[in-house]
N, C-alpha and C positions, 0 to 999 in steps of 0.2 A: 589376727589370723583370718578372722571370717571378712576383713573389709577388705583386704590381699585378693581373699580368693573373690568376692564380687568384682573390684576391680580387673582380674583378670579374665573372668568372662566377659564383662562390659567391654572390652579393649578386645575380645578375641570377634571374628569375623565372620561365624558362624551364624546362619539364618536362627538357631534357635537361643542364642546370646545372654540377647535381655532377657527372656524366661529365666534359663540358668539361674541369673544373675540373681534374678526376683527369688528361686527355689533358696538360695543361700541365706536370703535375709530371711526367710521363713521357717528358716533353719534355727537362724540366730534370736526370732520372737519364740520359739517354741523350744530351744531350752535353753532360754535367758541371758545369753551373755548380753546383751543392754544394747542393740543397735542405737547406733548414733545419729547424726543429721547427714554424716558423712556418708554412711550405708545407704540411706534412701538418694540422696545425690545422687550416686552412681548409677544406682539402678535407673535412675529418672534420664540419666543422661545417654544407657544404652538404650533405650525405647526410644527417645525421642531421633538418635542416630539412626533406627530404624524407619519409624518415621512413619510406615501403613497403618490404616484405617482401626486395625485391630492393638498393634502397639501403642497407639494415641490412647484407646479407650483404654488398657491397661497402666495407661501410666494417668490417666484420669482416677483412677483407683487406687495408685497406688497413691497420690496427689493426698487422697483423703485419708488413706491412712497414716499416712504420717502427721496430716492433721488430727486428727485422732490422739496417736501418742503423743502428742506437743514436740513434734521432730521437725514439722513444715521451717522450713529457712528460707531466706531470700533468694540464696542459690537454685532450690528445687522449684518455687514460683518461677523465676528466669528460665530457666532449662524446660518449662512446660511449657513455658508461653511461647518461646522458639517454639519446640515443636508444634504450635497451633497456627504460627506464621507460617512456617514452612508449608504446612498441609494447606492454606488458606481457608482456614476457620472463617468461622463467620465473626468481624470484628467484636459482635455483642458477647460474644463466646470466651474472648479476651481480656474486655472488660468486667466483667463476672469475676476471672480471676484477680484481675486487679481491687474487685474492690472487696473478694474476701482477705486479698494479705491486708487490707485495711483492719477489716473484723478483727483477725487475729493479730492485731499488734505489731504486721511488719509493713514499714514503711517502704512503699515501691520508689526504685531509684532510676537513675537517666534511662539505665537497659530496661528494666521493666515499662517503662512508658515507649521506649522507640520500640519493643515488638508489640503495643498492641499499637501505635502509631503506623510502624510496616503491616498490621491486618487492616486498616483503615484504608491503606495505601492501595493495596489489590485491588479494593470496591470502591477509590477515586471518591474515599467519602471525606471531604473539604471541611465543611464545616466541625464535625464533630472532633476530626486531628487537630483545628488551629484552639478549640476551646480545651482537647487536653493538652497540647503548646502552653499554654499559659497556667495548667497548673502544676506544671513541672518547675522545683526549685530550678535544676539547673541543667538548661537543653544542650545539649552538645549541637556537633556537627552534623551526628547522624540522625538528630531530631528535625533537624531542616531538610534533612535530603529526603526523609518519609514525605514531609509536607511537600516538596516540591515534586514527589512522585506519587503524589494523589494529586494533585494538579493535573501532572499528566497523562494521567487515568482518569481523570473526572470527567473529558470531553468536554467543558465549561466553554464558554465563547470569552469569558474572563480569565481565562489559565493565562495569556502571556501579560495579563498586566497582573496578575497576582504573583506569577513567578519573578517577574522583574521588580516587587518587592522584595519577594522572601531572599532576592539575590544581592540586592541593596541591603537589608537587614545582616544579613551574614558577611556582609564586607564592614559595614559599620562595626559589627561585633568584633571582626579579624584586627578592625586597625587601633582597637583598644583593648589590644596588648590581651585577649582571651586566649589563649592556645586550643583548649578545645574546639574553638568555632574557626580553624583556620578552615577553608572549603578542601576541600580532596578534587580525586578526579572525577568519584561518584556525584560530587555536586555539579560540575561543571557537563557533562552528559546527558544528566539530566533534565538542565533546565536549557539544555540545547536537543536533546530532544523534543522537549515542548515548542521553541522556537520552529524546529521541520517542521512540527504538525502545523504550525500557522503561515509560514512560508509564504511571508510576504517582503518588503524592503524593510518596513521596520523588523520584524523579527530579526531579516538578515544583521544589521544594522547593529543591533543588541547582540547576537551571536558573534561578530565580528571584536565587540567592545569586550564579550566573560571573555573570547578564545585570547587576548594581547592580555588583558587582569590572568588569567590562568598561568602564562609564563610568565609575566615581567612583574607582579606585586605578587602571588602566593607563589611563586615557584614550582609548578606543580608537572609533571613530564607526563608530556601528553602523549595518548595513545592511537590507536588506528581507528578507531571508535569516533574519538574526538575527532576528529580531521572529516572521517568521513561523515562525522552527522554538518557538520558546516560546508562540507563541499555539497553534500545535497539539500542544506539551507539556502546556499546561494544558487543553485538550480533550480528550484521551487521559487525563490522571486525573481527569477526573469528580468534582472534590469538591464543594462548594456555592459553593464562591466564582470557582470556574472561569470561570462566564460573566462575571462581574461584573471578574475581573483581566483578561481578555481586551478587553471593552470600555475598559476603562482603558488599554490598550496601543493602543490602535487610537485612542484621545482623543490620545494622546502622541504616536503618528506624524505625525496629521493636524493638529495643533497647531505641530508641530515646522517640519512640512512649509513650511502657511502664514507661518511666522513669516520662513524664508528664502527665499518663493518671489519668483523674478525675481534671486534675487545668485547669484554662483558658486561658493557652498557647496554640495557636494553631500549632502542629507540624505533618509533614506529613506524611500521612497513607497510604501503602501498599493497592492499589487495584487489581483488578483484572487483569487490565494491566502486574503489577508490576510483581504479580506471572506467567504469561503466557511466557512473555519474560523472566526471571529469568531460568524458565524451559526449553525457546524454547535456551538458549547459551547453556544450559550443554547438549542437543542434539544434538546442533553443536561440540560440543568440542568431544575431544578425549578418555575421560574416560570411561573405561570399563564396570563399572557399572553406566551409562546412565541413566533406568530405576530406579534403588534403589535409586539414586540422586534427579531424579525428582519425585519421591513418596514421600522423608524427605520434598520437599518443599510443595507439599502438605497436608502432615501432621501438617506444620507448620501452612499453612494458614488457615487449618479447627481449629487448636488449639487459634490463635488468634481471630476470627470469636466468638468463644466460648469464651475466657476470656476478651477482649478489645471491641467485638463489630464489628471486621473487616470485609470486604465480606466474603460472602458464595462461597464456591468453587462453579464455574459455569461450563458451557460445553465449553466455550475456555481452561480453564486449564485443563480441563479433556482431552481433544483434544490435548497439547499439551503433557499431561505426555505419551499418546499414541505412539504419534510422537518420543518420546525419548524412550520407551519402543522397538520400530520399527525398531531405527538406533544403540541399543546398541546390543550387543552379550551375553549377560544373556539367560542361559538354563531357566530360567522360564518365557523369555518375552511373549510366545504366552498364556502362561496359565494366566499371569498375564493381559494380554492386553482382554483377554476372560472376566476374571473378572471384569477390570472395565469396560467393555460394560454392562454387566450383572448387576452389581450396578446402574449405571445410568438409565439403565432403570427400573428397580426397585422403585428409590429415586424417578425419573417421576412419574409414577406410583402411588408412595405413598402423591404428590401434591410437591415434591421440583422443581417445572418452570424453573428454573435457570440451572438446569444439564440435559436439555433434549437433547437424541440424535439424530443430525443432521446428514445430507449426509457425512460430512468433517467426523464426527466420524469412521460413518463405512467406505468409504476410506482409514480412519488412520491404521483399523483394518484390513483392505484387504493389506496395504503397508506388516503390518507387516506377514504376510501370504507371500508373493510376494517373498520381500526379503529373507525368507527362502525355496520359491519353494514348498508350501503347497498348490496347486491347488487344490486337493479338498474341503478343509473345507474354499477357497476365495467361490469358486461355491457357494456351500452353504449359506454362510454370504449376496452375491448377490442374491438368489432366495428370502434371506429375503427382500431384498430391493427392487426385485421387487414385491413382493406380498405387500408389502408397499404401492407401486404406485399404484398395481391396485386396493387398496381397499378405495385410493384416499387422502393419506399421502405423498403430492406431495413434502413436503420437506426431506423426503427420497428416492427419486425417484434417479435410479441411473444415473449418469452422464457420458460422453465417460471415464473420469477416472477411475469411478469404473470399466468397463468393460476392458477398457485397465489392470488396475491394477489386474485384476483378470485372463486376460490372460497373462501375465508377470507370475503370480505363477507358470504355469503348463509350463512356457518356463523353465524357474530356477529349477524345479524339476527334480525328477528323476521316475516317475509314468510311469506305462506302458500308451500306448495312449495317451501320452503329446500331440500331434500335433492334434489327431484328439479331444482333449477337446476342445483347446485352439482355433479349428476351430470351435468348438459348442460354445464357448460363443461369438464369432465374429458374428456368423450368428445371437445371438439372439441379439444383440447388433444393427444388425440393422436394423432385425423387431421390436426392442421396438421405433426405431426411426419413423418405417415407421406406428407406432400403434399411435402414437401422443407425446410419450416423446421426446420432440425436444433435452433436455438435452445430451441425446444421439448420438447425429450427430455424423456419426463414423471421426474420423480423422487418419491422416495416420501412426499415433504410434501404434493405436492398429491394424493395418494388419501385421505393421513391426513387433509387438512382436508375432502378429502369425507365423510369418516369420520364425524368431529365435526359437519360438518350433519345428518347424521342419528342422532347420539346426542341433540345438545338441538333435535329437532324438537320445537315448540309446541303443536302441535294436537294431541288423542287421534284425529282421524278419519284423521291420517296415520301414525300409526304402522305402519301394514302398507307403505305404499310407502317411507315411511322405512329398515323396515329392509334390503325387495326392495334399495335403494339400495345400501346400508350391503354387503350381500352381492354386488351385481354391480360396485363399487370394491373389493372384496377381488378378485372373481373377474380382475380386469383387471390389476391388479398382475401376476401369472403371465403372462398372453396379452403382456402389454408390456415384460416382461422384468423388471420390477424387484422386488428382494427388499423383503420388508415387513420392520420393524423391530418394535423393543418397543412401540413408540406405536401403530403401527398394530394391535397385538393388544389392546392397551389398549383404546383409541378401542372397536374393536368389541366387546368385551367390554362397553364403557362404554354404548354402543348398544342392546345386550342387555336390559341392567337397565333402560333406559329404554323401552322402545318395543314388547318382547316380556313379557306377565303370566304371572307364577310358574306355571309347571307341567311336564309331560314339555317339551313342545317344547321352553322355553328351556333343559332341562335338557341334553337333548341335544344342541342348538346350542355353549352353554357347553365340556361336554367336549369336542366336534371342535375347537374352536378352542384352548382351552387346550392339549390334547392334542401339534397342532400347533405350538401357541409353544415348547411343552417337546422337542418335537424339534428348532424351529429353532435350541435352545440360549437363546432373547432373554426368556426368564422374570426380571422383575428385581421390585423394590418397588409400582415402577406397575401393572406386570401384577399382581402379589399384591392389589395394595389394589382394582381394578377387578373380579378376578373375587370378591373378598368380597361386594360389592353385586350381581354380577352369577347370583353360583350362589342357588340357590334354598329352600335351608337353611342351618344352621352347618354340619351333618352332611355336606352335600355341599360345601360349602366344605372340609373338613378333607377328606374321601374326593378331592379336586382337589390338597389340597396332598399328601397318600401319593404319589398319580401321578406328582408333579412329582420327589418322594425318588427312585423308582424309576427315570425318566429318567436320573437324575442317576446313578443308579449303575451304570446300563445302560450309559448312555455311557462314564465310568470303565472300568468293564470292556473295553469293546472297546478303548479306547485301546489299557489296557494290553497286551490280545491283540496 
C-alpha cells in the first residue's frame, strides 16, 4: 500500500512530488511497516527527475539513509549518479559514490561506470575516463561514446588521432560478433563532431570513411545531424572537391527524403543548417560562377519548402548566398546582391520573420562593394545603417566592420578623393562610437585601410591631401586609444614612397616613423621591405636598418638592467 502510494507521487507532476514522496516513506519508518529497497528507489528516482540544486541535496540524504538501514541497492547508486550527471557534478563527486558502493558490498556495473564516465565527459577529462575504461569488466557501446565525448570536450591537439582509435577499437569489437559494441548514431556524431573541430583533408577523409561504415557495415539511419556535421567537415577543409561532395550529400538527402515522403519512415531532412553550409563550401571553392551555384541551391530549398514541407529560406542562407555572390567574379554580382537585399526586405515587410535583414546582411552587401572598390554606393548602404541606429533598429547598427568594410571600398577603387572619403567615414566611425554605438569601437584595421587609401591614391594632383590623410589617421589612432601595429607603419611608410617625391622632406618623415616603429618594438619583414622603397637612397635605407640594430640593443640592455 505505502510503495503504490510513493509511486504515485513519484509519477505525479507536481513541483512538490518528490517531498510528498519522501513524507510517505517517513510515514512507512515511523510506524514500521519495513520499507524496502523498492521504496527508497522511488523516492530517489523522483528527485533526481526533478533534478535542482536542492532536490540533489535531498536525495544525497536520502542516499545515506538508506545506507543506514542496509536498503542502499544498485538501483538507488544508478538513479543518483544520473542525477549527478545530469546536474554536471563535479566528476570527483561521482567517484565518491562509486567507490562507497564498493564499501558497501555492491558491485558497480556497465551503467554505473558510464554515468561517472558521462561526468568526466562534461570536463573533457581524458585521462582519468580511459583508466576507468579499463576497469570496467564489461564496456558497452555507451562506454565508448563517453570517451569519445571527452575527447571532444578535452580541446586536445590529440583528439582526432585518439578518436580515430577509440573508433577503430569499437569496430574491431562490432566485428567479433559483441552486440553491445555495435556503434549507434550517438557514436558516429560524435566523433564526427570531433572531426569539424579539426577541419582539415584528413579529418574530412576519416569523416567520409565512419559516414559509408555508418550505412553499409552497422546499418545505422542517419540523421540531419549527421549529414550536416560532414557537410560542414567538408567546408572547413577547403579542398577542390569540397563543394562538389557537399552538393552530392544535399542530392542524397533530398532524394532520399522524396523517395519516403508520406510513409512512416523516418529519414533525414535538409534544414536550414544543411543549405547554409552547402552554400557557404561552394563560396570557398574555386568556381567561377559562385553566385549562380549558390542561387540553384536556393531555389532548391524554396522548392522543397513548397512541395515536401522543408524550411523556409531564412536570413542565414540569404546571408550566405550573399557571401558567395561577394567572393565570386560574375558581372551581375553587385546587381544581384542589390536584389536580394531588396527582396528580403520586402518578404519582411510583407510578415516573412524568418528572412529579416540583419547587420551580417548588409556587411555581406558592403564585402561585396569592398571587393570591387565601389566606395560610393558602400557610403551609401552605411548611412542606411546608420539612420537604422538612430531611429533605434539597434540590430542594424553598424559595427567597426561595417565601417572598416566600407573604407576598404574607396581604398580598392579608383574614385577621385578615395583618401579623403575613406578619412570621412573613419572620423564618423568614431563619432558614432563616441555618440553611444559601442559596436563601433574603431580598431586598428579600419585606420590601416585608411592608410592604404591613401598609399595607392590615383591622381598626382592629390597626393598632398593624400598624404595630409594618411598623417591625420595616424594622428587619430593615439586621440582614440588604439595601438598601431606593423601594418599600420607599413601602410604609411608604403604612402610615403608613393605620394611624397625623393628629397629632405620624405627623408625626414621616413626616419620619424621608422624611428618610432623601432621603439614600438613592431619592425618585422613588411616594415623592412616598405621602408626600402620608401627611404630615399640605398645609403639611407642601410643608415635606417643601423638605427633599427641599435633599437634592438638598447632595448636588450635595459631588459637586462
Amino acid at each position: 500500500h505505502y510503495n503504490i502510494l510513493i509511486e504515485a507521487w513519484a509519477r505525479s507532476r507536481s513541483a512538490e512530488s518528490a517531498q510528498r514522496a519522501e513524507n510517505v516513506l517517513n510515514e512507512m519508518i515511523r510506524d514500521s511497516p519495513n520499507p524496502n529497497s523498492r521504496s527508497f528507489n522511488t523516492v530517489m528516482k523522483a528527485y533526481v527527475r526533478v533534478g535542482d540544486e536542492e532536490s540533489m541535496d535531498r536525495a544525497k540524504r536520502l542516499l545515506r539513509r538508506a545506507e543506514g538501514l542496509d536498503l542502499a541497492s544498485l538501483r538507488i547508486y544508478n538513479l543518483y549518479l544520473s542525477g549527478l550527471q545530469r546536474r554536471r557534478a563535479c566528476p570527483e563527486d561521482s567517484e565518491a559514490v562509486l567507490k562507497r558502493m564498493k564499501e558497501n558490498g555492491i558491485c558497480p556495473d556497465t551503467n554505473s561506470y558510464n554515468q561517472v564516465l558521462r561526468s568526466w565527459a562534461s570536463k573533457g577529462g581524458t585521462d582519468r575516463a580511459h583508466q576507468l575504461l579499463e576497469e570496467m569488466a564489461a564496456p558497452n557501446v555507451d562506454s565508448f561514446n563517453a570517451i569519445l565525448n571527452c575527447w571532444n570536450r578535452s580541446g586536445s591537439s590529440s583528439a582526432l588521432i585518439n578518436v580515430k582509435k577509440v573508433v577503430s577499437m569499437i569496430d574491431v569489437m562490432c566485428r567479433s560478433e559483441n552486440a553491445s559494441m555495435k556503434p549507434n548514431l550517438t557514436t558516429i556524431n560524435t566523433a564526427l563532431t570531433v572531426y569539424a573541430k579539426e577541419g582539415t583533408p584528413t579529418s574530412a577523409k576519416l569523416a567520409e570513411d565512419l559516414f559509408a561504415k555508418a550505412e553499409n557495415d552497422y546499418g545505422i539511419q542517419l540523421d540531419t545531424l549527421t549529414f550536416n556535421l560532414i557537410i560542414n567537415i567538408h567546408s572547413k577543409a577547403q579542398t577542390s572537391s569540397s563543394a562538389e561532395k557537399n552538393i552530392k550529400l544535399l542530392d542524397m538527402m533530398e532524394s532520399r527524403f522524396r523517395a519516403n515522403f508520406g510513409s512512416s519512415q523516418n529519414t533525414a531532412m535538409p534544414d536550414s543548417l544543411t543549405y547554409t553550409s552547402v552554400i557557404d563550401s561552394i563560396s570557398k571553392s574555386s568556381l567561377s560562377n559562385r553566385g549562380l551555384q549558390a542561387d540553384e541551391i536556393y531555389q532548391r530549398m524554396d522548392s522543397f519548402h513548397r512541395n515536401y514541407g522543408g524550411m523556409r529560406p531564412t536570413t542565414e542562407v540569404m546571408n550566405a548566398i550573399l557571401n558567395a555572390y561577394a567572393m565570386s567574379k560574375e558581372k551581375k554580382a553587385v546587381k544581384r546582391a542589390e536584389q536580394i537585399l531588396q527582396d528580403m526586405q520586402e518578404r519582411f515587410e510583407s510578415g516573412e520573420k524568418l528572412i529579416k535583414p540583419n547587420r551580417r546582411t548588409y556587411n555581406t552587401c558592403l564585402k561585396v562593394y569592398s571587393l570591387r572598390g565601389l566606395g560610393d554606393k558602400a557610403e551609401c548602404l552605411l548611412e542606411e545603417m546608420e539612420r537604422a541606429f538612430i531611429n533605434g533598429h539597434l540590430d542594424l547598427s553598424p559595427d567597426c566592420r561595417s565601417y572598416t568594410t566600407a573604407i576598404s571600398a574607396y581604398a580598392r577603387g579608383n574614385s577621385p578623393g578615395k583618401a579623403a572619403n575613406a578619412l570621412k567615414i573613419l572620423n564618423r566611425m568614431c563619432e558614432s562610437f563616441n555618440a553611444g554605438n559601442k559596436l563601433s569601437k574603431p580598431a586598428v584595421e579600419a585606420f590601416n585601410s585608411c592608410l592604404n587609401a591613401s598609399a595607392y591614391s590615383n591622381l598626382r594632383e592629390e597626393n598632398i591631401e593624400a598624404f595630409l590623410v594618411a598623417v591625420s589617421a595616424f594622428l587619430m589612432l593615439g586621440r582614440n586609444g588604439v595601438a598601431p601595429d606593423s601594418t599600420t607603419y607599413a601602410t604609411f611608410l608604403k604612402a610615403c614612397s608613393k605620394v611624397i617625391p625623393k628629397g629632405d622632406d620624405r627623408e625626414q618623415v621616413v626616419e620619424v616613423i621608422f624611428r618610432r616603429c623601432c621603439r614600438d618594438g613592431l619592425v618585422n619583414d613588411f616594415v623592412r621591405s616598405q621602408l626600402r622603397f620608401a627611404a630615399t637612397s640605398s645609403s639611407h635605407f642601410q643608415s635606417m636598418l643601423r638605427e633599427e640594430t641599435y633599437f634592438n640593443r638598447n632595448d636588450r640592455a635595459q631588459q637586462l638592467t
